[in-house]
N, CA, C and O atoms as a MOPAC input file, in Angstrom:
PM7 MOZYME 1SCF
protein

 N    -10.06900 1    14.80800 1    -1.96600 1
 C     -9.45800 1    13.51000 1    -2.23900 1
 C     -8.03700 1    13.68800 1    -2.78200 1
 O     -7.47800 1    12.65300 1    -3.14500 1
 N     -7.48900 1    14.63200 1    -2.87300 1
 C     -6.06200 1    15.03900 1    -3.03900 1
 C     -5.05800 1    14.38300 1    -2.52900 1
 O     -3.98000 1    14.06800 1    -3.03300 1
 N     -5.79100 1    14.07500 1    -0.77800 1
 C     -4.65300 1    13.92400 1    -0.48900 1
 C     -4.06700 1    12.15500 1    -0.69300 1
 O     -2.93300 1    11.68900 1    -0.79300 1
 N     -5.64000 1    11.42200 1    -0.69000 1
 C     -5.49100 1    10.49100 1    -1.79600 1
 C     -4.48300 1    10.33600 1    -2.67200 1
 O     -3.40800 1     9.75800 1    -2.51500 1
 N     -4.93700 1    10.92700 1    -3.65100 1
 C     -4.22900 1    11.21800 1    -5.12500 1
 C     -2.40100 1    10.61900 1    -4.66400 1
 O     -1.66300 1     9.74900 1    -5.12700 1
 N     -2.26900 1    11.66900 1    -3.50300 1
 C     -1.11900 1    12.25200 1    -3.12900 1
 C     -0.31400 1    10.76900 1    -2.53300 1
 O      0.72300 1    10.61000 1    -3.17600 1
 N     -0.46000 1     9.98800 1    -1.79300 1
 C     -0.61200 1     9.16500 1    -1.18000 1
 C     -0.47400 1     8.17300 1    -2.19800 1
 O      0.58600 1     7.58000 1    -2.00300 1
 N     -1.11300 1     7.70300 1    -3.25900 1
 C     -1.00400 1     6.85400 1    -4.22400 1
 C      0.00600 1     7.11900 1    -5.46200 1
 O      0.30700 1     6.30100 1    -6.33200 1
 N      0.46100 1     8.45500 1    -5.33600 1
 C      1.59500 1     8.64700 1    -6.24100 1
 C      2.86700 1     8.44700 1    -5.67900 1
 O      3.94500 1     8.28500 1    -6.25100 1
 N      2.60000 1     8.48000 1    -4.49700 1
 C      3.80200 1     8.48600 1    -3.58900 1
 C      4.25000 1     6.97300 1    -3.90200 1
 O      5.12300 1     6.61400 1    -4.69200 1
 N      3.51000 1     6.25400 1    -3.16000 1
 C      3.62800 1     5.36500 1    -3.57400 1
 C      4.27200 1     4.10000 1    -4.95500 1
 O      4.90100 1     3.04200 1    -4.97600 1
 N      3.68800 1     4.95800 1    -5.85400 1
 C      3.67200 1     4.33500 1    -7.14700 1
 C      5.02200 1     5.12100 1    -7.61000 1
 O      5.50300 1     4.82600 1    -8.70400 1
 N      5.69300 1     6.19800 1    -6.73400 1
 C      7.04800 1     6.58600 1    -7.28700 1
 C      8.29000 1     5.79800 1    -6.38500 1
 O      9.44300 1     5.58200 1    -6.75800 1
 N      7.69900 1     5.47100 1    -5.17100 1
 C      8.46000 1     4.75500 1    -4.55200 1
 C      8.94000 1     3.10700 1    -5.01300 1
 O     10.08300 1     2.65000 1    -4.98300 1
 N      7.80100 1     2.48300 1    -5.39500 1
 C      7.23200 1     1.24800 1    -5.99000 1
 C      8.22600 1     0.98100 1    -7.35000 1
 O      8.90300 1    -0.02900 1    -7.54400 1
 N      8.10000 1     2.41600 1    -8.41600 1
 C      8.78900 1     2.46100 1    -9.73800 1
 C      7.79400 1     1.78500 1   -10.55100 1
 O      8.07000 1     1.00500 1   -11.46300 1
 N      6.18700 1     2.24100 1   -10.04600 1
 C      5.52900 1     2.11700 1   -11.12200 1
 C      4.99500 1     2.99600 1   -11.41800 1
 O      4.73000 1     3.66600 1   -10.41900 1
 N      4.33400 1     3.81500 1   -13.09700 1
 C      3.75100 1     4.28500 1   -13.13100 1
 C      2.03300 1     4.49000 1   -12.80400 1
 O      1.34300 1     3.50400 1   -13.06200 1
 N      1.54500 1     5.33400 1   -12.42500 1
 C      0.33600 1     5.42600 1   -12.39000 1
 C     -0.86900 1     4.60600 1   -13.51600 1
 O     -1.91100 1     3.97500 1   -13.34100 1
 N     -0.30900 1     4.89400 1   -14.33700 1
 C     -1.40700 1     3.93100 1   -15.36800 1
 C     -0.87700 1     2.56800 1   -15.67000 1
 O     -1.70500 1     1.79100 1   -16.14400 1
 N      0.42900 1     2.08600 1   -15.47700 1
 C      0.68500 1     0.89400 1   -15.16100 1
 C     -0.20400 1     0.39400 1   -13.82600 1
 O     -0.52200 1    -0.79500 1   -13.81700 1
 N     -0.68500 1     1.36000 1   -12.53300 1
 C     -1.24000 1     0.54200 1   -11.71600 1
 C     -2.10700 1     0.56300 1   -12.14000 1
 O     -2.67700 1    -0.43700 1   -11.70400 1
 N     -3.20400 1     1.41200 1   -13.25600 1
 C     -4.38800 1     1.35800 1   -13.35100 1
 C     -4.90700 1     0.38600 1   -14.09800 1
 O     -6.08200 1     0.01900 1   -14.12800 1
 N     -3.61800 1    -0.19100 1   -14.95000 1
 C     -3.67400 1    -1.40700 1   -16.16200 1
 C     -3.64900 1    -2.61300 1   -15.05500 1
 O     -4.76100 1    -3.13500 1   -15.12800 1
 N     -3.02800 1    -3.14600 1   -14.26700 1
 C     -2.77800 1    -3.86800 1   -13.48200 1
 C     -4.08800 1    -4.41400 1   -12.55600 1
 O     -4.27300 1    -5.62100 1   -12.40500 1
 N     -4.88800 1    -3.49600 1   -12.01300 1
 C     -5.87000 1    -3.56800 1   -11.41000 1
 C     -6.97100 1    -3.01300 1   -12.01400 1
 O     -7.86800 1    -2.80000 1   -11.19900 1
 N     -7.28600 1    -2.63700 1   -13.36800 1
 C     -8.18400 1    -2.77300 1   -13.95300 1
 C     -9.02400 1    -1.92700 1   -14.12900 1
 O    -10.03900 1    -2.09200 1   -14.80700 1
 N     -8.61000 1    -0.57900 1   -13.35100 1
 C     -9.18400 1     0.69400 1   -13.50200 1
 C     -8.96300 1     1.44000 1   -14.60400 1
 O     -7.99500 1     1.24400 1   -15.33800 1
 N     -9.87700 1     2.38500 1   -14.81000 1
 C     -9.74900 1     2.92400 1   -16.58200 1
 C     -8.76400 1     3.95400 1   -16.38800 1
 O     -8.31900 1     4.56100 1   -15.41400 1
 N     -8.49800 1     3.95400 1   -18.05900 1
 C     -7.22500 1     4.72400 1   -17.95500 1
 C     -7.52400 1     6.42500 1   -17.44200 1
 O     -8.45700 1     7.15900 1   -17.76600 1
 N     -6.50900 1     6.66500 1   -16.65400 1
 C     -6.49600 1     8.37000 1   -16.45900 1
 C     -7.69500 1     8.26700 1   -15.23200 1
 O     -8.30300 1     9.32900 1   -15.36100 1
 N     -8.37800 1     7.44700 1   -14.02100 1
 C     -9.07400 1     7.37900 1   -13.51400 1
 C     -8.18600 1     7.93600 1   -12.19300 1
 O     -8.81200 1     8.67300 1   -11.43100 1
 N     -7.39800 1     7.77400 1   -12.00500 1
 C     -6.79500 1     7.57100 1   -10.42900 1
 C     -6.47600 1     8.91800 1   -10.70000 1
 O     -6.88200 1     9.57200 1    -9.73900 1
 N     -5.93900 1     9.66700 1   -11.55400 1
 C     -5.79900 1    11.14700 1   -11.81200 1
 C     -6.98200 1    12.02500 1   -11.19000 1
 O     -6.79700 1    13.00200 1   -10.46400 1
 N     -8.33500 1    11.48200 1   -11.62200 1
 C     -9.56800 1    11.82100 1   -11.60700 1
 C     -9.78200 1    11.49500 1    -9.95200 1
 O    -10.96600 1    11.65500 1    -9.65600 1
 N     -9.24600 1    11.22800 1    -9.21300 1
 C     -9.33600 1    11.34300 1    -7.92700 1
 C     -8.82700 1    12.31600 1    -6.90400 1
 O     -9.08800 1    12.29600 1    -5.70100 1
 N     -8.10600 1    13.12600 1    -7.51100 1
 C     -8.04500 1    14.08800 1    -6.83900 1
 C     -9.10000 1    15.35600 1    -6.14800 1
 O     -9.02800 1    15.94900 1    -5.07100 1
 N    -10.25700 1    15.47600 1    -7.49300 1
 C    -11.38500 1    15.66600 1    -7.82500 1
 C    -12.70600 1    15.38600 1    -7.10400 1
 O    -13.51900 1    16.13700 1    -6.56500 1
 N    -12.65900 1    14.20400 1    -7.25100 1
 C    -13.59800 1    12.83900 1    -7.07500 1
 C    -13.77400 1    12.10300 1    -6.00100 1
 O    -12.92600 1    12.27400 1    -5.12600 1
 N    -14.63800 1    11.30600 1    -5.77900 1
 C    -14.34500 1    10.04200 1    -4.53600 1
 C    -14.66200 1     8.90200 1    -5.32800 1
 O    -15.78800 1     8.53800 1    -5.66500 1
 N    -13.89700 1     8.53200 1    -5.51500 1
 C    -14.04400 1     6.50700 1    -5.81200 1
 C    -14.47400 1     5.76700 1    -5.53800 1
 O    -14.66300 1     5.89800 1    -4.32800 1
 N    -14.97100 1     4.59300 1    -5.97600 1
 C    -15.75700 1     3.85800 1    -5.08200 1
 C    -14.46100 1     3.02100 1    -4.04000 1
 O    -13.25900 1     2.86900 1    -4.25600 1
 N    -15.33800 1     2.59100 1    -2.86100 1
 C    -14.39300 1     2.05300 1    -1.18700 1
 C    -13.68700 1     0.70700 1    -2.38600 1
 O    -12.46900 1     0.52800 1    -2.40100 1
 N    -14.51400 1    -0.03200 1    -3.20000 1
 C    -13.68600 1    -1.23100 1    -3.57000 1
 C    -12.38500 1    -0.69800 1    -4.20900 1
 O    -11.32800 1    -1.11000 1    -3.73100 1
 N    -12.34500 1     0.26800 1    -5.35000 1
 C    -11.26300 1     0.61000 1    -5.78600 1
 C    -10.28800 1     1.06600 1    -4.95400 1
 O     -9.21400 1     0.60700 1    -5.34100 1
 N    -10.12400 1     1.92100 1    -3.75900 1
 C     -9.24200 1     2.65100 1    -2.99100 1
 C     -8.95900 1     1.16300 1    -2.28100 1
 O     -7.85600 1     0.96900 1    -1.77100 1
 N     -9.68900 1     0.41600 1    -2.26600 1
 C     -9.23300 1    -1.35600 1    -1.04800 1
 C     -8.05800 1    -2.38600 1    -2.16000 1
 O     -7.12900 1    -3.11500 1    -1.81300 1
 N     -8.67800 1    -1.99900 1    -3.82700 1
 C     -7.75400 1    -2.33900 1    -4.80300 1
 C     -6.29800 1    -2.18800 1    -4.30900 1
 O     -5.50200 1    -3.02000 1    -3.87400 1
 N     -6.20400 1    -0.79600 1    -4.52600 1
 C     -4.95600 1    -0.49600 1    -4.81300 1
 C     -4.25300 1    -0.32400 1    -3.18100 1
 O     -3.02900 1    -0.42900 1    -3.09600 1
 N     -4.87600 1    -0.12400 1    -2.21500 1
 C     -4.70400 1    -0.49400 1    -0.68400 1
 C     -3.88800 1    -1.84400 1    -0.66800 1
 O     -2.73700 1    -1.79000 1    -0.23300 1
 N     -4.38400 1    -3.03700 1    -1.10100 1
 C     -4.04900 1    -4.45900 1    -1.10600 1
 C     -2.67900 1    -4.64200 1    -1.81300 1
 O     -1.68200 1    -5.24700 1    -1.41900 1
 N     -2.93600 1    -3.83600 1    -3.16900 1
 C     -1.63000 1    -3.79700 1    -4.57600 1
 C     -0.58600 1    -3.74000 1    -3.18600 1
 O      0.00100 1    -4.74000 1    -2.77300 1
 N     -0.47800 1    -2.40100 1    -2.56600 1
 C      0.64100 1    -2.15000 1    -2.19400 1
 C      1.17600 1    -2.56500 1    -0.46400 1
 O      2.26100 1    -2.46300 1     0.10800 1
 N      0.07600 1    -2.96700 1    -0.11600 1
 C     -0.37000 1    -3.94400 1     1.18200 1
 C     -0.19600 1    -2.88400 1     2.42700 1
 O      0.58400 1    -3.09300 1     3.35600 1
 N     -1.01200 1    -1.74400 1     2.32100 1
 C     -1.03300 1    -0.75400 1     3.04500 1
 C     -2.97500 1    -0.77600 1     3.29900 1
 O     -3.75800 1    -1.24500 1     2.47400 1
 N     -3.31900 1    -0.22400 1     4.46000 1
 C     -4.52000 1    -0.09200 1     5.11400 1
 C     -5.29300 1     1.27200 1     4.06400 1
 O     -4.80200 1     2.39700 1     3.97100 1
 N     -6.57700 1     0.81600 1     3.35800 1
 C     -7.47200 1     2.23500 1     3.12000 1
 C     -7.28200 1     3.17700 1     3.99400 1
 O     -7.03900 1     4.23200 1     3.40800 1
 N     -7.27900 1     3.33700 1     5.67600 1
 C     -6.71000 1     4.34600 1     6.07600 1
 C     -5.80600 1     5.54600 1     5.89600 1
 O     -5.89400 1     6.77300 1     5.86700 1
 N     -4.65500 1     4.34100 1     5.76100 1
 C     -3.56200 1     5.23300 1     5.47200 1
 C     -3.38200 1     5.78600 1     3.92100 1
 O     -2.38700 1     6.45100 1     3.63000 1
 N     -4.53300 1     5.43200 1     2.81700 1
 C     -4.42000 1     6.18200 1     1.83200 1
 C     -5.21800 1     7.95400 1     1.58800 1
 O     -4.98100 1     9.01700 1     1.01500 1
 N     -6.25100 1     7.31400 1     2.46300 1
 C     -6.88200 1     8.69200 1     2.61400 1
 C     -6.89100 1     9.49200 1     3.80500 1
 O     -7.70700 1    10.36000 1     4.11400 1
 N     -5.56600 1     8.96900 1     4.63700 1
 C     -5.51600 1    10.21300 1     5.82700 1
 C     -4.55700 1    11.31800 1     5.77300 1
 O     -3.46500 1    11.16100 1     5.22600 1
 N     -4.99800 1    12.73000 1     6.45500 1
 C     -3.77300 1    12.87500 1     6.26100 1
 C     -2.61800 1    13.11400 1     6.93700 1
 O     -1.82700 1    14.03100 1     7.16000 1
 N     -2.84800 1    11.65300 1     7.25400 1
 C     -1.03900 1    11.52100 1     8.25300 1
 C     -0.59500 1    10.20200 1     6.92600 1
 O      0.05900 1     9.24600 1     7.34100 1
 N     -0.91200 1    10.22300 1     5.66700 1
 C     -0.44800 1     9.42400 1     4.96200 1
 C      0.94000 1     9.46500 1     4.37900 1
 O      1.64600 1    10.37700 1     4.81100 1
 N      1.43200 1     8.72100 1     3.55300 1
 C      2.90100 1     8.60300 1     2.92000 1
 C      3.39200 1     9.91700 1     3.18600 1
 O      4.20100 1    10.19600 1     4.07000 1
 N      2.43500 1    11.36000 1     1.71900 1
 C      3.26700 1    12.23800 1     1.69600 1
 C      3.84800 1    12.73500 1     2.63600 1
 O      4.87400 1    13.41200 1     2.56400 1
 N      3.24500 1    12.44600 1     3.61300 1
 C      3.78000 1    13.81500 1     4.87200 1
 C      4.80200 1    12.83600 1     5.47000 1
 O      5.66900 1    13.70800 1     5.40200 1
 N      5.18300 1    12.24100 1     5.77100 1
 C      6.63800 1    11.13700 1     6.14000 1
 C      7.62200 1    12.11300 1     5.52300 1
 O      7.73800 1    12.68700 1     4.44000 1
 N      8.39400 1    12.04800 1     6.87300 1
 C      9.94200 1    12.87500 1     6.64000 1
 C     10.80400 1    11.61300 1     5.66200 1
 O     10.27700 1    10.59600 1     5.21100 1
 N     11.99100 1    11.95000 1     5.53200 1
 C     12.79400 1    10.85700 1     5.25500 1
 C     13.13600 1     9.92400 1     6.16700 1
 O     13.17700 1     8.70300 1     6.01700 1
 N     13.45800 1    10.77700 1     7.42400 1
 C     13.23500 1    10.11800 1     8.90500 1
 C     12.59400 1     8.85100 1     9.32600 1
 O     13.19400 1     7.82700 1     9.65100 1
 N     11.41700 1     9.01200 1     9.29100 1
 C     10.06600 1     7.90900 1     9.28300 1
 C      9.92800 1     7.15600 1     8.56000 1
 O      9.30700 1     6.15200 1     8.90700 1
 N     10.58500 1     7.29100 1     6.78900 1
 C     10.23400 1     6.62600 1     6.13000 1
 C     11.83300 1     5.99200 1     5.44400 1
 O     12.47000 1     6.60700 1     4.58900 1
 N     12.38800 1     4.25700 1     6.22300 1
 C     13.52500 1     4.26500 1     5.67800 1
 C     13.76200 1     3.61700 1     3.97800 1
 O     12.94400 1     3.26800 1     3.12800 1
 N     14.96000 1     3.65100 1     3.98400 1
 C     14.71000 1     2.88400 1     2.90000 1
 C     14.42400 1     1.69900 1     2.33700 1
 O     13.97000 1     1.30200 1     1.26400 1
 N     15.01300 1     0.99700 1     3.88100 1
 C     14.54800 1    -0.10000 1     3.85500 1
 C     12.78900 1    -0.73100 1     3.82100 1
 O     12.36900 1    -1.69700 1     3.18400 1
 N     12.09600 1     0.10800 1     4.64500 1
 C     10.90000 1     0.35500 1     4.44000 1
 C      9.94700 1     0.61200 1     3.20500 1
 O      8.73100 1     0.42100 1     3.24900 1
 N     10.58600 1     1.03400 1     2.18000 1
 C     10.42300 1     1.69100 1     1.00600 1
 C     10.56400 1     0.42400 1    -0.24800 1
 O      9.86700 1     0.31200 1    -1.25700 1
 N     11.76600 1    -0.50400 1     0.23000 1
 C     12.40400 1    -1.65800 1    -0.30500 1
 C     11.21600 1    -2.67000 1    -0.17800 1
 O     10.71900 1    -3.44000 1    -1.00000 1
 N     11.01100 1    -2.47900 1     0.77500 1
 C      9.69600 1    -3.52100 1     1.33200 1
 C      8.41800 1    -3.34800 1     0.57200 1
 O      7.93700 1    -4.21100 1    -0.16200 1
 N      7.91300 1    -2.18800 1     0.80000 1
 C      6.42900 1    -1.82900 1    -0.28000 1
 C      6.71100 1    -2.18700 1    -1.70600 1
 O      5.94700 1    -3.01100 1    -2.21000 1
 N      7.37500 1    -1.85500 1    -2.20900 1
 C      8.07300 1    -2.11200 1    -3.61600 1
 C      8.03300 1    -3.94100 1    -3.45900 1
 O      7.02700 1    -4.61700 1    -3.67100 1
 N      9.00200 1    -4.32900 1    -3.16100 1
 C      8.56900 1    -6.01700 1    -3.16600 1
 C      7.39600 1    -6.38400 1    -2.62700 1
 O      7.14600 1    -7.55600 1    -2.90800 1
 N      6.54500 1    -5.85000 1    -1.94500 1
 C      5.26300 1    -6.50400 1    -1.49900 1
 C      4.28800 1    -6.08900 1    -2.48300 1
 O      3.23700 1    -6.72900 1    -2.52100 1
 N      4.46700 1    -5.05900 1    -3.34100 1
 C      3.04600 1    -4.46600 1    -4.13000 1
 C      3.77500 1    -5.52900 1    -5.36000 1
 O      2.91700 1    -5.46600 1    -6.24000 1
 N      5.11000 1    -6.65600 1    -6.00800 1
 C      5.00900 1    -6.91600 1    -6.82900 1
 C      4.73400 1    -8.48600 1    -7.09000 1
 O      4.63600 1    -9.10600 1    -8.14900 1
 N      4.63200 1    -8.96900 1    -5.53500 1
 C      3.74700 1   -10.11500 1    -5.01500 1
 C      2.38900 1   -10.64700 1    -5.97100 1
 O      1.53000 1    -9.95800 1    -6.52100 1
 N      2.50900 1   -11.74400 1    -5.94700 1
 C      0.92800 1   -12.04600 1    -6.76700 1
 C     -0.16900 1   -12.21000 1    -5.78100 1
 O      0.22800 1   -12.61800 1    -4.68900 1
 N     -1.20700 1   -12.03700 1    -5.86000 1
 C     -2.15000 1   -12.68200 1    -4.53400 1
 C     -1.63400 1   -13.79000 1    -3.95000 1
 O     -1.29900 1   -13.55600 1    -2.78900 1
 N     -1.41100 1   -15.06000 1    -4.34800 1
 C     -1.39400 1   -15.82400 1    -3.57400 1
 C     -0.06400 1   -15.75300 1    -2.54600 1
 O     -0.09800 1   -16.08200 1    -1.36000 1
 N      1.22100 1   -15.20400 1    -3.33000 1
 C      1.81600 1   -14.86800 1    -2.19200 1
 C      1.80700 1   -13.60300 1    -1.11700 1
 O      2.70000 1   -13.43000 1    -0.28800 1
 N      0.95600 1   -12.97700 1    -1.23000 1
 C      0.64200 1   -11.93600 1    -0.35800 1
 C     -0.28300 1   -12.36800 1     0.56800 1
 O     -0.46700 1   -11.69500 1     1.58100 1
 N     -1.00400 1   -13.57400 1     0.34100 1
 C     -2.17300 1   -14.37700 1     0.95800 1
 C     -1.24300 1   -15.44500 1     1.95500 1
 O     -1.55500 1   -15.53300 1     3.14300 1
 N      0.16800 1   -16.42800 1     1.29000 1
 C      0.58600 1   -16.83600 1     2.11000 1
 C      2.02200 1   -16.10100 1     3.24500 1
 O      2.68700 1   -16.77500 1     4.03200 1
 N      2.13200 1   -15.00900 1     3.06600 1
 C      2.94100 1   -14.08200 1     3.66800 1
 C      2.55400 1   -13.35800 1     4.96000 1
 O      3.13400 1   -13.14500 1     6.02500 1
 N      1.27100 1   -13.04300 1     4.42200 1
 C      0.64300 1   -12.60400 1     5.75200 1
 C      0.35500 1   -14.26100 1     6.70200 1
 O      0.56600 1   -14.48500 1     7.89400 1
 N      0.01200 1   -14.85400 1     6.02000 1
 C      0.08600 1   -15.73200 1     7.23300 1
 C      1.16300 1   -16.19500 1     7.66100 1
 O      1.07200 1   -16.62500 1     8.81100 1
 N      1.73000 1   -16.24400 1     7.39200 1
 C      3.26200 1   -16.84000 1     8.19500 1
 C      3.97400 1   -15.82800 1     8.34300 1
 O      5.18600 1   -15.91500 1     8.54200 1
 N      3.29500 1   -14.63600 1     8.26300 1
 C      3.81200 1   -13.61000 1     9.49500 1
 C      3.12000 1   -13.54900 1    10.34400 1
 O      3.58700 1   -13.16800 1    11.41700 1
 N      1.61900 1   -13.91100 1    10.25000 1
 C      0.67000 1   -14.39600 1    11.60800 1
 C      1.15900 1   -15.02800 1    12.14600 1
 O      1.07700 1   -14.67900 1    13.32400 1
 N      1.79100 1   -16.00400 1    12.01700 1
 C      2.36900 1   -17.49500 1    12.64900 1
 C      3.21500 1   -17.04800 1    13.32800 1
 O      3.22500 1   -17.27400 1    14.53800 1
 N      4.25000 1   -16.21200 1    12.65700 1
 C      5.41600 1   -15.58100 1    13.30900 1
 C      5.36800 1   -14.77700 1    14.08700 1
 O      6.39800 1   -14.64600 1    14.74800 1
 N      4.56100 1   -14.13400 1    14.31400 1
 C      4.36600 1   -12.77100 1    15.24700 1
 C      3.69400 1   -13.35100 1    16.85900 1
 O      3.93500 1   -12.92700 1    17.98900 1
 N      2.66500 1   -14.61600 1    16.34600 1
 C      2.27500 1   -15.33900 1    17.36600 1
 C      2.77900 1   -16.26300 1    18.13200 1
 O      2.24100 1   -16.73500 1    19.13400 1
 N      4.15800 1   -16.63700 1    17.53900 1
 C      5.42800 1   -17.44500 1    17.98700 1
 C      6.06300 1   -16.52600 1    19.26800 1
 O      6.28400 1   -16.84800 1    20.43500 1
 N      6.22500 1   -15.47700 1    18.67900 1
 C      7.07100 1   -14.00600 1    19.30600 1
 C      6.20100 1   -13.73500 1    20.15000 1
 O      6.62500 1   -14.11000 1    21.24400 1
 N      5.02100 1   -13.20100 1    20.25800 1
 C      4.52200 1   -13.02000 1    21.22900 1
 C      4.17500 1   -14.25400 1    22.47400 1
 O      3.98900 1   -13.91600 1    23.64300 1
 N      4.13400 1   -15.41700 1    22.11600 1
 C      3.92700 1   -16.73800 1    23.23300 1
 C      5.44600 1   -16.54000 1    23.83600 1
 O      5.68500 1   -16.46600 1    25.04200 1
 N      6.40300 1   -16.46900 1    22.81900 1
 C      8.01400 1   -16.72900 1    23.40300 1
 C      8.43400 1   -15.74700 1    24.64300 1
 O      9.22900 1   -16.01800 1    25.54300 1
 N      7.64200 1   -14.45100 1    24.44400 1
 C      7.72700 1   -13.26600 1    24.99400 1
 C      7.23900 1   -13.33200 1    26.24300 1
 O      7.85300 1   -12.88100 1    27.21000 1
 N      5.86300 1   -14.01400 1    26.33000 1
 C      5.03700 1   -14.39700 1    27.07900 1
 C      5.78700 1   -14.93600 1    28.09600 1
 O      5.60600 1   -14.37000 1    29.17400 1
 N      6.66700 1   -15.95900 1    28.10600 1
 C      7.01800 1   -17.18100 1    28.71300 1
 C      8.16100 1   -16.97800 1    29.15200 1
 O      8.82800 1   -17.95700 1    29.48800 1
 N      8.72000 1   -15.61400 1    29.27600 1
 C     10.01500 1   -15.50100 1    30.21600 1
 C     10.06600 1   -14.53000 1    31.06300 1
 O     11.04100 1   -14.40700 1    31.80400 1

């Protein structure tokens, strides 16, 4: 589960939060997410902090996850983005995705039609 670990620090250095700031945030005990390197967690907690930063459980425990991203792959603008989306409250992460549903389904009919 390392590479876990690995993957969620990445993250949380990209983000500019600390690790036990996410663990305070979402409610996990302190020094727990450390303990995952170790360990396996339960699926709800890894879907926790999956959601925090609005990235797929997949991509936390694979390992084609964050760490391994060149600088290449990973811009900054991209980086800008996770950071404002993990500091979202639910409800706007709830109405974001949908009206990027909306939007994506606009784009694809528009696409459709020429």
């Amino acid at each position: 589960m390392t590479i876990l670990f690995n993957n969620i620090k990445y993250l949380c250095d990209k983000s500019n939060i600390k690790i036990k700031d996410l663990e305070i945030k979402l409610n996990i005990s302190n020094g727990q997410i450390g303990k995952w390197r170790d360990s396996s967690p339960s699926v709800y907690k890894v879907k926790e902090v999956a959601n925090y930063f609005g990235v797929t459980i997949d991509s936390l425990i694979s390992g084609n996850g964050y760490q391994n991203f060149s600088n290449s792959e990973t811009s900054t603008f991209d980086l800008n983005y996770i950071s404002e989306y993990a500091n979202l409250t639910d409800c706007e992460k709830e109405k974001l995705k949908s009206e990027l549903i909306d939007y994506l389904s606009y784009k694809v009919y528009t696409m459709r039609k020429v």
